[in-house]
C-alpha angles and dihedrals in degrees: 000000000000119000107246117225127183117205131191121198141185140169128207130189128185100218110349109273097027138093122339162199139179117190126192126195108205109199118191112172099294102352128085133192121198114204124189139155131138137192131225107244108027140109133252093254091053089055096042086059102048092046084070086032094062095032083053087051095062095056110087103190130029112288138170111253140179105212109201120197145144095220107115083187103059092038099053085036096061103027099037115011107034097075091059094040084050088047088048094051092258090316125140110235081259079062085244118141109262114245114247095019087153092066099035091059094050094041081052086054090046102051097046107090092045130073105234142198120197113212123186120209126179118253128259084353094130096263095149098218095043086049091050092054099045084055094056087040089055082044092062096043084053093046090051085048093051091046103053093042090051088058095042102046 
């Protein structure tokens, strides 16, 4: 039997594009993991994907997993868009090149092995594990921040 795993991600960006964070909550049974990182010069879907793509990362045989998150974006593009973009050569219906190619293809490749669930929860609408992964998301923004102005003052 598959472990099952429940995820919830979020992304954050400070100006779009600006600075930002993603932050993932992987829950099995007891334990929880809390995943976060960010990168200077970067957009909030950006974000929004490598927040999954990190949490996927951590899981080292197929599992069944609930992925939880408020990105639109991320949820049609992997469960309704994606096949097409895969069929046109990783080319929008308007044969234009699909943003952020690079992590949904990694985010494809990711997936692959797991049998997931996407799940979409309103925003800041008090759902606890989306909450808790918004806060690591905001964490990261704030570490990249530090970080830059550390090298900079």
């Amino acid at each position: 039997m598959p472990k099952q795993v429940v995820i919830y991600s979020d992304g954050a960006c400070k100006g779009n594009p600006g600075p930002g964070g993603w932050g993932a909550v992987l829950e099995y049974g007891d334990a929880r993991k809390l995943l976060h990182g960010g990168e200077l010069v970067t957009t909030n879907n950006r974000m929004e994907l490598m927040a999954a793509i990190e949490a996927l990362k951590q899981l080292r045989r197929p599992c069944q997993v609930a992925l939880y998150t408020d990105s639109q974006y991320m949820r049609k593009g992997i469960m309704e868009w994606m096949k097409n973009w895969k069929r046109n050569g990783w080319r929008t219906a308007a044969k234009k090149p699909v943003k952020n190619a690079d992590l949904w293809q990694q985010l494809d490749e990711l997936a692959g092995p797991h049998e997931i669930a996407w799940h979409w929860v309103k925003g800041h609408s008090g759902h606890p594990g989306n909450d808790l992964a918004d806060e690591l998301a905001n964490k990261g923004v704030d570490e990249v921040r530090a970080k830059t102005t550390a090298r900079t003052g």
